[in-house]
C-alpha positions as CSV (number, residue, x, y, z in Angstrom):
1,X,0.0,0.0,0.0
2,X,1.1,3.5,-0.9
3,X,0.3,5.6,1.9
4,X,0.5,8.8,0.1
5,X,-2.2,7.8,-2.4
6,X,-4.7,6.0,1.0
7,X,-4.2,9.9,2.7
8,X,-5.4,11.4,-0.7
9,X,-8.5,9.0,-1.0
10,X,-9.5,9.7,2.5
11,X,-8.9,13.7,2.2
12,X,-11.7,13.6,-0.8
13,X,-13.8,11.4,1.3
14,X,-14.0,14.3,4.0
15,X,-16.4,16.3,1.1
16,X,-19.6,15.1,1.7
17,X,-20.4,14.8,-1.7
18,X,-17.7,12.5,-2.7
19,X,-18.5,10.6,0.8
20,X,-22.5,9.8,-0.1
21,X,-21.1,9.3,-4.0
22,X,-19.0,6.4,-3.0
23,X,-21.2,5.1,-0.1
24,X,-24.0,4.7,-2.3
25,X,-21.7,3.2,-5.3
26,X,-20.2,0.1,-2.7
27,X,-20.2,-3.7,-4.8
28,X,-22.5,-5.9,-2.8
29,X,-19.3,-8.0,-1.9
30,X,-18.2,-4.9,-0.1
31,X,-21.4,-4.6,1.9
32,X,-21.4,-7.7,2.1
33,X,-18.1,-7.7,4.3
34,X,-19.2,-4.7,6.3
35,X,-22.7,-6.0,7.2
36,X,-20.5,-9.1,8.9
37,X,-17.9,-6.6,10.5
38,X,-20.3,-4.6,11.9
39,X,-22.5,-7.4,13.0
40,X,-23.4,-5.8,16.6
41,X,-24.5,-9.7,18.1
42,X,-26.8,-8.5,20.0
43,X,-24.7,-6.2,22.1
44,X,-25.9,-2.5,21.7
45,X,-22.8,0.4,20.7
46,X,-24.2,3.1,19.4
47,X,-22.0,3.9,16.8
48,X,-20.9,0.5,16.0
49,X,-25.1,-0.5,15.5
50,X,-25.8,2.5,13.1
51,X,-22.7,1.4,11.1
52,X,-24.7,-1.8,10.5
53,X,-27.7,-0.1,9.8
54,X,-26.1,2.1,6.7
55,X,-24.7,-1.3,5.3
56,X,-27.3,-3.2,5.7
57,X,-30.1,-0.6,4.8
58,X,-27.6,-0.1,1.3
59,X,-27.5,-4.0,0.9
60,X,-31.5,-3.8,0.7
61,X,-30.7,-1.5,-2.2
62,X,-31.5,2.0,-0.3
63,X,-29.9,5.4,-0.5
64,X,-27.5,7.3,1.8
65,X,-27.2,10.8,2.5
66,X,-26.9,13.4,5.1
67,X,-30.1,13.7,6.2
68,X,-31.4,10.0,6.1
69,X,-28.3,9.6,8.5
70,X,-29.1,12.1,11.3
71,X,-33.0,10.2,10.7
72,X,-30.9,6.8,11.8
73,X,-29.5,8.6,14.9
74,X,-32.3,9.9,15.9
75,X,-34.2,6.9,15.9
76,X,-31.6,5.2,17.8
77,X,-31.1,7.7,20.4
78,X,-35.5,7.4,20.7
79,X,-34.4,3.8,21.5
80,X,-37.3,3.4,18.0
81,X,-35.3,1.0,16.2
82,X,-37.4,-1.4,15.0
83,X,-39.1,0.8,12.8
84,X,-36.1,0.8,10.7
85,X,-35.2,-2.7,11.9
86,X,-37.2,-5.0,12.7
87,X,-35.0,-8.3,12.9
88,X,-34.1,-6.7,16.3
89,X,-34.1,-9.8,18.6
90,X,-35.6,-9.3,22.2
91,X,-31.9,-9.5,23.9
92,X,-30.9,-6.6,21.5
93,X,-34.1,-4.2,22.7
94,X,-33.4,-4.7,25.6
95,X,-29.2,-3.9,26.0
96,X,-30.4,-0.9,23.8
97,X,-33.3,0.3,26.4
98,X,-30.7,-0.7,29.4
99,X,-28.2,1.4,27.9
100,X,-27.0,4.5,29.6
101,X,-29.0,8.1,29.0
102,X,-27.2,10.6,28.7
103,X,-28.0,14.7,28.1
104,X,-25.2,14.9,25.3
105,X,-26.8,12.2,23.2
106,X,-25.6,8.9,21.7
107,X,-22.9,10.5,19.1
108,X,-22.2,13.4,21.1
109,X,-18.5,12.9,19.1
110,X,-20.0,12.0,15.8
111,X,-21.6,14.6,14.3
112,X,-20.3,14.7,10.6
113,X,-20.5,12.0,9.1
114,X,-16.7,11.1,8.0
115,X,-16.2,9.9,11.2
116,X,-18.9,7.7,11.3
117,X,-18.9,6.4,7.5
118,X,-14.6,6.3,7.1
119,X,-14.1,3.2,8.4
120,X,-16.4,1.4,5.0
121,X,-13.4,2.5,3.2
122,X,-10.8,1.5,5.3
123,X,-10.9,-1.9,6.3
124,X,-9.4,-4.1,9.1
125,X,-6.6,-5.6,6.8
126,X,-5.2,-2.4,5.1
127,X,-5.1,-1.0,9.3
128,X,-3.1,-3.4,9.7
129,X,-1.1,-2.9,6.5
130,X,-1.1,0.8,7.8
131,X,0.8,0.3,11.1
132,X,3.3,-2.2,9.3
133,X,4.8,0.3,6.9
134,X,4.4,3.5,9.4
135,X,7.1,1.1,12.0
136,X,9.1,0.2,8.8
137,X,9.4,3.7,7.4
138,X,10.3,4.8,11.4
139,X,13.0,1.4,11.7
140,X,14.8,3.1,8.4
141,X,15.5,6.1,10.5
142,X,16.7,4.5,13.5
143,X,19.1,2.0,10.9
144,X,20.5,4.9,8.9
145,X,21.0,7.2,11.1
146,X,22.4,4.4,13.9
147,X,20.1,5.8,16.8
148,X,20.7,3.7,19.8
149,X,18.1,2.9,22.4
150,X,15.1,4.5,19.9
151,X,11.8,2.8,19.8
152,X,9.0,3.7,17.1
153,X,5.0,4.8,17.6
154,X,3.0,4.3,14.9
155,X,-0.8,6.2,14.2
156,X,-2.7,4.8,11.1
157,X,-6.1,6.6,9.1
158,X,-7.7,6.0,12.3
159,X,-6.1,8.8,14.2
160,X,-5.4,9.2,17.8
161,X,-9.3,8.5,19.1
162,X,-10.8,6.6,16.4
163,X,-12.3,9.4,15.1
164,X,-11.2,9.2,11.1
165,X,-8.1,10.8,9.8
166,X,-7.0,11.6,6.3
167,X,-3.3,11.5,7.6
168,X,-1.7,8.4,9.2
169,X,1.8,9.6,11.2
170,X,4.6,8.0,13.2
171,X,7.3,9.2,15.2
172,X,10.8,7.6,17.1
173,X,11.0,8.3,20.5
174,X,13.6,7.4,23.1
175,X,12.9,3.7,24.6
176,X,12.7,5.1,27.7
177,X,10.5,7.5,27.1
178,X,6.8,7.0,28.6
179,X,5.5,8.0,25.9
180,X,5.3,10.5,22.6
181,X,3.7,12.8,24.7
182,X,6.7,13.0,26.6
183,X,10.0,13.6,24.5
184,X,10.9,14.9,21.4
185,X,9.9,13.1,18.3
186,X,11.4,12.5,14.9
187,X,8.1,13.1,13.5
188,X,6.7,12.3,10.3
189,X,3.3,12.1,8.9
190,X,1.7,11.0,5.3
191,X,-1.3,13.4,3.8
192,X,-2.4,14.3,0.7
193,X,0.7,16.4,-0.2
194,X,3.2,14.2,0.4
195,X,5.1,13.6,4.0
196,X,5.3,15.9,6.8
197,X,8.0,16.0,9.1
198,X,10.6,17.7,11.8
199,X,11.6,17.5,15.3
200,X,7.8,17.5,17.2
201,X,7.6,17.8,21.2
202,X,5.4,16.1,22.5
203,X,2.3,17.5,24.3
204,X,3.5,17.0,27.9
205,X,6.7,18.4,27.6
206,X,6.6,22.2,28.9
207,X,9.8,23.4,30.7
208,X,12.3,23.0,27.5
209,X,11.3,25.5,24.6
210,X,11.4,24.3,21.3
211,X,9.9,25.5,18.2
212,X,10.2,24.7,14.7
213,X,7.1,23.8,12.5
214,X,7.8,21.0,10.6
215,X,8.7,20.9,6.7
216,X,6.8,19.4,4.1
217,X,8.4,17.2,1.3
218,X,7.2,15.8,-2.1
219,X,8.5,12.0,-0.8
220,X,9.4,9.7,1.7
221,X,13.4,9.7,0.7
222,X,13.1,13.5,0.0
223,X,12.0,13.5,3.8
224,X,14.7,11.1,5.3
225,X,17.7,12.7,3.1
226,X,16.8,15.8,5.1
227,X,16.8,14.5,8.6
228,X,20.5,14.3,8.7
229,X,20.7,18.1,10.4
230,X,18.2,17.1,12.3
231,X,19.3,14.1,14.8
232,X,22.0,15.8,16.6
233,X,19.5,18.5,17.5
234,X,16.9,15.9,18.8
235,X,19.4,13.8,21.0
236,X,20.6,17.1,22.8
237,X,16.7,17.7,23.3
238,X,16.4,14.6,24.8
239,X,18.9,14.3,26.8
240,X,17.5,17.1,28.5
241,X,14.3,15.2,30.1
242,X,14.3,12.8,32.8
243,X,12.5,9.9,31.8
244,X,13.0,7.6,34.3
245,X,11.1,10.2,36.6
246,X,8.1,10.0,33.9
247,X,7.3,6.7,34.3
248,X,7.5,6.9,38.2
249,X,5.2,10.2,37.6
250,X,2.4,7.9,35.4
251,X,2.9,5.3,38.8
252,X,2.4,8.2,40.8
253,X,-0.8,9.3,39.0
254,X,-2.5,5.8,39.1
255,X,-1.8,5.4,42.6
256,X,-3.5,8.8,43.9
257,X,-6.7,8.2,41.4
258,X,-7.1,4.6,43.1
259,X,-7.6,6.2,46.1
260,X,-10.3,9.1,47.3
261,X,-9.6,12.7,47.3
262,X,-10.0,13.3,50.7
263,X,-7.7,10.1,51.7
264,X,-4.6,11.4,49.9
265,X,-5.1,14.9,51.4
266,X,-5.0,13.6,54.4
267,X,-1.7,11.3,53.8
268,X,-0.5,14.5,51.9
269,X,-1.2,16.4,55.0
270,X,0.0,13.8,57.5
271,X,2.9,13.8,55.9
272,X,3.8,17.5,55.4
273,X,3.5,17.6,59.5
274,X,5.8,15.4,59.8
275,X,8.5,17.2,57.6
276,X,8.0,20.7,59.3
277,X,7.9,19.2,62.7
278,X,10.8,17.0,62.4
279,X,12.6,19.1,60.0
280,X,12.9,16.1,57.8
281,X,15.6,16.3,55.4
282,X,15.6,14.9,51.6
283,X,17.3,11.7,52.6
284,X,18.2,8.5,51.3
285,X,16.9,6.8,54.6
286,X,13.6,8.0,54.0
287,X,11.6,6.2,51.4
288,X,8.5,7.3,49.4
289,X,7.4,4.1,47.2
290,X,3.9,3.1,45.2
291,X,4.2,-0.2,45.5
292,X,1.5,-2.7,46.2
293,X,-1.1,-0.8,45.4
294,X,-0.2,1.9,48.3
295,X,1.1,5.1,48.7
296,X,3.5,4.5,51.5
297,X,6.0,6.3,53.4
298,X,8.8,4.6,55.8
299,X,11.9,5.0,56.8
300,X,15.0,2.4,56.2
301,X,12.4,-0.6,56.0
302,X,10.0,0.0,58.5
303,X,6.7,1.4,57.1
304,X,5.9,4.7,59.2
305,X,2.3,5.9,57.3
306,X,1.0,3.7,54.5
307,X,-2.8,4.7,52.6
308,X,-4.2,1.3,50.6
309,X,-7.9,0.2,49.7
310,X,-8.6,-0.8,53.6
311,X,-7.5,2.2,54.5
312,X,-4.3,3.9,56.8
313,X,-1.9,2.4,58.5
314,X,0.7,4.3,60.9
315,X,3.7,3.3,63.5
316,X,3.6,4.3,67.1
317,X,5.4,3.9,70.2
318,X,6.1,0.9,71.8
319,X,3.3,-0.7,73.6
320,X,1.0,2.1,72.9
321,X,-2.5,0.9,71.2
322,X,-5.3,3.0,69.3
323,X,-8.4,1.8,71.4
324,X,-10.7,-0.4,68.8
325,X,-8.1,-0.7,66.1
326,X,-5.8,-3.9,64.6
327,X,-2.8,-3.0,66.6
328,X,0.1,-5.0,65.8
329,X,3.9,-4.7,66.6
330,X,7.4,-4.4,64.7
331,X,10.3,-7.1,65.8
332,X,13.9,-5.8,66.2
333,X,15.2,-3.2,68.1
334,X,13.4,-0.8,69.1
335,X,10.5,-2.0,69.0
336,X,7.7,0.0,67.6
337,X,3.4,-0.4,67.7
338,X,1.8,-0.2,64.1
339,X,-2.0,0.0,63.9
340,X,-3.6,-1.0,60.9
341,X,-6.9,-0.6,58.8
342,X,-7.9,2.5,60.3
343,X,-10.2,5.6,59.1
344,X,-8.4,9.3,58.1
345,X,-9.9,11.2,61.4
346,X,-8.3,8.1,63.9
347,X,-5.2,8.9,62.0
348,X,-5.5,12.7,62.3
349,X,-6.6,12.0,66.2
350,X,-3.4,10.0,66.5
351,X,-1.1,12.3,64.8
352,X,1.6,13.3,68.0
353,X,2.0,9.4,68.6
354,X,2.7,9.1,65.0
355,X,5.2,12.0,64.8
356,X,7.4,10.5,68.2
357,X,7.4,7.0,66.5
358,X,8.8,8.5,63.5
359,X,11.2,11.0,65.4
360,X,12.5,7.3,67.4
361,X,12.8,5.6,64.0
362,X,14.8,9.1,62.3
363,X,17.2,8.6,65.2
364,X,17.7,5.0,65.1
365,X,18.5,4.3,61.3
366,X,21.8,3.7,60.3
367,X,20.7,2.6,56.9
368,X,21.2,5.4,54.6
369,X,21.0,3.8,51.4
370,X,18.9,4.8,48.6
371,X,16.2,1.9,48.5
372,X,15.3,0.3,44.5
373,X,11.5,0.7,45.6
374,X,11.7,4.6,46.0
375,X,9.4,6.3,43.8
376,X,11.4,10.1,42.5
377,X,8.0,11.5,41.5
378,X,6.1,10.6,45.3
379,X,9.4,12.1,47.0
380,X,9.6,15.2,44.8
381,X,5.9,15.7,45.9
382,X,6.1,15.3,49.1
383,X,9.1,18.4,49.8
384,X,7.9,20.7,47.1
385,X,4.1,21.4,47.3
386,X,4.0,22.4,44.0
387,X,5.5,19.9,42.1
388,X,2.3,18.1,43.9
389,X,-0.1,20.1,42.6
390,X,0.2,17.8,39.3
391,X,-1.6,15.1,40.9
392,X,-3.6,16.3,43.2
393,X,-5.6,19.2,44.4
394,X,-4.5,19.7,47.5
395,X,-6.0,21.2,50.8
396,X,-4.5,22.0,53.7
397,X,-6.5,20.5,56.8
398,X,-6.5,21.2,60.8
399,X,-3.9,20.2,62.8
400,X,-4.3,18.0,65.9
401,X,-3.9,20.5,69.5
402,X,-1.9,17.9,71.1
403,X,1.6,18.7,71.4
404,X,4.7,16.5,70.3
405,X,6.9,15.2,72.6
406,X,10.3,14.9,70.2
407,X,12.5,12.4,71.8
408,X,16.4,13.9,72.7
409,X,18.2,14.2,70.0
410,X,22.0,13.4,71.1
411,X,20.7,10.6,73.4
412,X,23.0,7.8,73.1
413,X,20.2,4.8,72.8
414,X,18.8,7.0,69.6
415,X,21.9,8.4,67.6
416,X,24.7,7.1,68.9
417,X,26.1,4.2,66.4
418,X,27.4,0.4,67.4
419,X,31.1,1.2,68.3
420,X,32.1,-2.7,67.7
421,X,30.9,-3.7,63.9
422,X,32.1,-6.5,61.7
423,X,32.0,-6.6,58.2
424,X,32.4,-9.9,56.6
425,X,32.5,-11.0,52.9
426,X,34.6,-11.9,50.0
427,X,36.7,-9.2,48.2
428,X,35.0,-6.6,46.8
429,X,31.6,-6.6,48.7
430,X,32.6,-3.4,49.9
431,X,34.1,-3.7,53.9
432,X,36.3,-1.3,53.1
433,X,33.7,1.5,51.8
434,X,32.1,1.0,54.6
435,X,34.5,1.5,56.9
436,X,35.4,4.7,55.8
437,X,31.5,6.0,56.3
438,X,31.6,4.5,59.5
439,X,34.4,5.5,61.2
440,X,33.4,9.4,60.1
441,X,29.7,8.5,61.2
442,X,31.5,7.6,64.9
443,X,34.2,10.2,65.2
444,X,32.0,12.9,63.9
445,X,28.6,12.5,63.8
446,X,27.4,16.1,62.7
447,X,29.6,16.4,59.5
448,X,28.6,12.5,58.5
449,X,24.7,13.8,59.1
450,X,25.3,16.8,56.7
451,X,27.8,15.2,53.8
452,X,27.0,11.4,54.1
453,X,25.6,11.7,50.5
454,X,29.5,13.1,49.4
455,X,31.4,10.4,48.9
456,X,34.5,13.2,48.3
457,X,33.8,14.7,51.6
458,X,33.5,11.6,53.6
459,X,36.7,10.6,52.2
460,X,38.2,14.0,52.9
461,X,37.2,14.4,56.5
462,X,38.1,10.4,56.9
463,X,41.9,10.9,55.8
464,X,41.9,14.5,58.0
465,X,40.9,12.2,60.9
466,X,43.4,9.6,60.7
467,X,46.1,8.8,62.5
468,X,49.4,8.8,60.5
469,X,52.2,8.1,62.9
470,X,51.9,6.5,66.2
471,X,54.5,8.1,67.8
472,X,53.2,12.1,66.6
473,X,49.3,10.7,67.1
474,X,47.3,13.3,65.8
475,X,43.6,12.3,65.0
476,X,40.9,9.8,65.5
477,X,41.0,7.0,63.7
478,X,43.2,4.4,63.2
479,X,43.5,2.3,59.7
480,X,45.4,-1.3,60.4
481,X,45.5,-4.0,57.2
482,X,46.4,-7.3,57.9
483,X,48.6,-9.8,56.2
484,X,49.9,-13.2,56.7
485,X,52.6,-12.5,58.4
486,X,50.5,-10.4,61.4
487,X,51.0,-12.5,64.3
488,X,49.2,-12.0,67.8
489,X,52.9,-9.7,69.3
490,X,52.2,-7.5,66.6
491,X,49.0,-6.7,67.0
492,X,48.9,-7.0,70.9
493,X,52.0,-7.7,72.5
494,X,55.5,-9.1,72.3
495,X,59.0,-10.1,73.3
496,X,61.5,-9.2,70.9
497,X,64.9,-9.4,71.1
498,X,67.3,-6.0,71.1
499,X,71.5,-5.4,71.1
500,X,72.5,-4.0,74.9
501,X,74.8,-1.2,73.0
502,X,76.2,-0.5,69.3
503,X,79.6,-2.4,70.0
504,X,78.4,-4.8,72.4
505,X,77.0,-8.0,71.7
506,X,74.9,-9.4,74.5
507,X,71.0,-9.8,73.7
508,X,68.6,-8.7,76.0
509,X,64.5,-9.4,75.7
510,X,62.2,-5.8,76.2
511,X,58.5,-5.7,76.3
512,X,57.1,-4.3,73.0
513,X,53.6,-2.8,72.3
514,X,51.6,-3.7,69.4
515,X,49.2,-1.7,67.4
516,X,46.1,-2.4,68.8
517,X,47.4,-1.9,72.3
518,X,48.9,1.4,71.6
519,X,45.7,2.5,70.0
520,X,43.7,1.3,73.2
521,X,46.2,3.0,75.3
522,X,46.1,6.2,73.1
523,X,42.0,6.0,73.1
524,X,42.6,5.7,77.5
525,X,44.5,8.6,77.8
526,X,42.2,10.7,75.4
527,X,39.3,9.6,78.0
528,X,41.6,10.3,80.8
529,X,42.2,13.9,79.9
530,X,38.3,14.4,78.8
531,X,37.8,13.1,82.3
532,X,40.1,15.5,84.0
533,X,39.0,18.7,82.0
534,X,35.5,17.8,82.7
535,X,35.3,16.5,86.0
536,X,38.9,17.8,87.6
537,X,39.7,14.3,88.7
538,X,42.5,11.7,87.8
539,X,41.7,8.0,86.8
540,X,44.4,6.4,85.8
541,X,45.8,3.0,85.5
542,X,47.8,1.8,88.1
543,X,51.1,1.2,85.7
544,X,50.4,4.7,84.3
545,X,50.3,6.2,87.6
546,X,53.9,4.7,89.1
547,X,55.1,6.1,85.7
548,X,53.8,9.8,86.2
549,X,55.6,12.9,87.3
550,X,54.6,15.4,89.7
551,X,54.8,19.0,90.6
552,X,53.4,21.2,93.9
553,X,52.7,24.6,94.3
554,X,51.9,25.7,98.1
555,X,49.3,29.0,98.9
556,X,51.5,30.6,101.1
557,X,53.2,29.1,104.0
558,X,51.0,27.5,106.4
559,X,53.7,28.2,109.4
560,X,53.3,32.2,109.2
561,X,50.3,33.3,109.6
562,X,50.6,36.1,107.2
563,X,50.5,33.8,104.6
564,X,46.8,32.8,105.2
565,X,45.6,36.3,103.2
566,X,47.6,34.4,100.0
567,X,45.7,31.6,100.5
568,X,42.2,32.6,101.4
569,X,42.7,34.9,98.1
570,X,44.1,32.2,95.6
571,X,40.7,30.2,96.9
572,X,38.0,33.0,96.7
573,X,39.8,34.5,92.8
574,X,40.3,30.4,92.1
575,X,43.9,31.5,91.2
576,X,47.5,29.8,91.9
577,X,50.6,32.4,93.7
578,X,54.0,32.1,92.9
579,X,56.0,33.6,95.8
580,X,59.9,34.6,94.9
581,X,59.7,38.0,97.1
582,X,57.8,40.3,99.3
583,X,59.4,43.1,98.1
584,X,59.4,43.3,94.8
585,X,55.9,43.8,92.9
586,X,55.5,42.4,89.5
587,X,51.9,43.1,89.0
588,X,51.3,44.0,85.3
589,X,54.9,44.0,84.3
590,X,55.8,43.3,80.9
591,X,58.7,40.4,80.4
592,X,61.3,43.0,80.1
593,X,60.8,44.5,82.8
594,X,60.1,41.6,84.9
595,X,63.9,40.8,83.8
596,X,64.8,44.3,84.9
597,X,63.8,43.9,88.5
598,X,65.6,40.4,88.7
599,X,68.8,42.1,87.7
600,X,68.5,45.0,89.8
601,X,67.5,43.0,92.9
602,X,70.1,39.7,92.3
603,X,67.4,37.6,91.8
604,X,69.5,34.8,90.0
605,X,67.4,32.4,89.5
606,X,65.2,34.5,87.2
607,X,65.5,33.0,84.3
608,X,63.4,30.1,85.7
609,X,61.0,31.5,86.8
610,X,60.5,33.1,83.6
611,X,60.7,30.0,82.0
């Protein structure tokens, strides 16, 4: 079939002269055929029934215009049919009497008659035909100009809702585009002039402009010669949309119309509590997914607010239970209530249990990995309100009076992590990655919280934190591969042997410290000196102790009595006196002149006490 010539037959078809010519000119074979495709076997379609009529009313050897057409409708829309018809069987009357009224009509799309009367001219075969060599001519543009990843839509005589069409069109789209609504098409479409074609976007795309009306051409190879200038152009176009994020946006849409209006404003509202309350973050711990058949929000794995056909479901604290509900219980640690099945208002009633489970659950989860069941378009929606105004219309709803008791936030039960973790697994599983986020996560919580997603800054901060020599230790953590030759002296403990002098040659044994135990001793005396600034108290080892030295200053002499105004002062002004003479007063003195008065006086030992 030559699709150029089809679009031309159809175009003069659209007259209604030419139309009623060639109705009423049809070979009895031809009607014939239609009166069995149109065949309505008892099941009443409107436009489907008065199809039948026109072919079988022009087998009995009757005329077709305009007028004897709206007189058909008419007496199919007065439900009167067996006036015209009376081989009507009793099933028939009555699917046509059952069928729906409606104030628009029966063809309320169907006015003209081309759209009705097209379809005796185009018959199931050459559709078929159609849609074959619409993909074939779109295939020869994805081979010859090499376009990787391109899929191709094809439109035949029908057009887009069945309604007629005196053009038949295709376009190739990127494969992972939803659909041709929502990319940029090599377009291309056959009419009565020839083809017509360009780079087309699609009807849902509105945030890249692009304008260029598309060219028409005499032929099909005219057409595709001049796409050449034209590909680079749509890949960059392309590359510009996200599709992945349409699909999850078409996911998105089915989900919320499953579900009533006034359900999803709820969740919608439910949820946007949650984020101003507990200043939720965009994180990778929280997930936002459409899967089976819900709209459900949790975070790491534990389901925190779900909306299905039964209704809500929300987490609370453990052991608290919503009086006449299904409460149940999550395992693990810490354990957590979840109440199922319930009504919007129980949810809304419930709202400051809801927000404390969720704070407890923020605080626990150490599992801050982006989750494959994550929808991007239900996440988008819920932190910018109106991104969400695509799906829904949303209204803002009352808030619960109760107040929200947020758990403490540095409280070591909630936030602080495991400080003994094992990771096990064959090369390349990852141990090592995770050690690095780890360790930051331990040694410095707030800059993990606000970089974790920055694989260069947790890097950065890990290498600024790590010790590089033992005997200069500056930093917090310590990195320690082992190999086969690491023995238990190494890592611990040992005796190793050592030379008495250079020249001489008698071995002696000494004590050595390994790694691990100068890192715990290292990690002890970091405690021990938190301990003393803090508290202003010593707890040592005993061995570290018996190694220590010692200085004392005295407040005055305690012998002379004179001396007890020094010491009642250096206890009220919480300050220490060093006494090197009566006479001489050094209050304020620079260094110099400090010096000075040493001299002058014979103070020898000056320099010391400088020092």
């Amino acid at each position: 079939m030559d699709l150029i010539t089809k679009a031309k037959e159809l175009n003069q078809l659209q007259a209604d002269d030419n139309l009623f010519s060639a109705i009423n000119n049809l070979n009895k074979s031809t009607l014939d055929e239609l009166v069995q495709r149109f065949d309505h076997q008892d099941i009443f379609r409107p436009v489907n029934f008065l199809r039948y009529l026109v072919a079988w009313l022009l087998q009995k050897g009757e005329k077709i215009s305009r007028d004897k057409l709206e007189e058909l409708k008419i007496s199919i829309q007065n439900r009167r049919v067996l006036e015209i018809y009376p081989e009507a069987s009793e099933l028939f009357l009555k699917n046509l009497n059952d069928y729906k009224t409606s104030d628009k009509g029966m063809f309320p799309q169907w006015r003209e008659p081309f759209p009705i009367l097209y379809q005796f001219f185009y018959s199931n075969e050459e559709k078929q035909e159609v849609i074959h060599k619409l993909k074939e001519c779109g295939n020869e543009i994805i081979q010859k100009y090499s376009l990787e990843n391109a899929q191709v839509h094809a439109v035949g005589f029908d057009g887009p809702q069945n309604y007629g069409s005196d053009i038949s069109w295709g376009a190739v789209i990127p494969s992972s585009a939803q659909s041709v609504q929502h990319a940029f098409q090599i377009f291309f479409s056959f009419n009565a002039d020839g083809v017509l074609g360009g780079i087309y976007p699609g009807h849902k795309i509105t945030n890249i402009p692009f304008r260029k009306e598309p060219e028409q051409f005499e032929s099909w190879d005219e057409y595709l010669n001049a796409l050449g200038g034209l590909i680079p152009k749509w890949k960059e176009l392309n590359s510009k949309i996200d599709f992945s994020l349409q699909q999850e946006e078409n996911e998105l849409s089915k989900r919320i119309k499953s579900f009533s209006d006034k359900d999803v404003n709820i969740f919608f509202n439910v949820l946007d509590w949650l984020i101003s309350d507990l200043e939720l973050a965009d994180l990778e711990n929280l997930v936002f997914s459409t899967g089976s058949k819900q709209l459900s929000f949790h975070v790491g794995k534990r389901y925190c607010l779900v909306l299905d056909k039964k209704g809500f479901y929300f987490i609370v604290p453990e052991g608290f239970e919503v009086p006449e509900s299904l409460n149940s219980s999550f395992d693990g640690s810490p354990k957590a209530g979840f109440v199922k099945e319930t009504s919007g208002e129980i949810l809304l009633d419930y709202y400051p249990e809801i927000a404390n489970a969720v704070q407890v659950e923020i605080d626990r989860d150490n599992h801050a990995k982006e989750k494959n069941y994550d929808n991007a378009a239900f996440r988008k929606a819920a932190f910018e309100p109106i991104y969400r105004s695509k799906f829904l219309e949303f209204k803002e709803i009352n808030r619960p009076n109760r107040a929200i008791n947020k758990p403490a936030q540095n409280s070591i039960d909630m936030t602080f992590p495991e400080l003994n973790q094992i990771f096990f697994g064959p090369p390349g599983t990852g141990k090592t990655f995770s050690t690095i986020s780890e360790a930051v996560k331990i040694a410095d919580p707030e800059f993990y919280q606000s970089n974790y997603r920055d694989r260069d800054k947790i890097k950065s901060r890990f290498n600024s934190l790590l010790l590089k020599d033992l005997q200069n230790p500056q930093g917090q953590i310590a990195f320690c591969t082992f190999h086969q030759s690491f023995s238990y002296e190494d890592f611990v403990e040992g005796i190793k042997p050592e030379l008495s002098g250079e020249k001489s040659e008698s071995l002696k044994y000494v004590i050595e410290d390994g790694i691990f135990k100068i890192i715990c001793e290292l990690a002890e005396s970091d405690q021990v000196s938190t301990k003393i600034e803090n508290e202003g108290m010593l707890n040592w080892p005993k061995e570290s102790f018996k190694q220590a030295s010692f200085w004392k200053i005295s407040l005055g002499d305690t012998s002379k009595k004179a001396d007890s105004d020094i010491y009642d002062f250096c206890i009220r002004e919480n300050k220490i006196a060093l006494g090197f003479t009566r006479e001489i007063d050094f209050t304020n003195n620079t260094l110099e002149e400090i010096k000075s008065k040493c001299v002058l006086n014979r103070l020898n030992n000056w320099t010391s006490f400088v020092a």
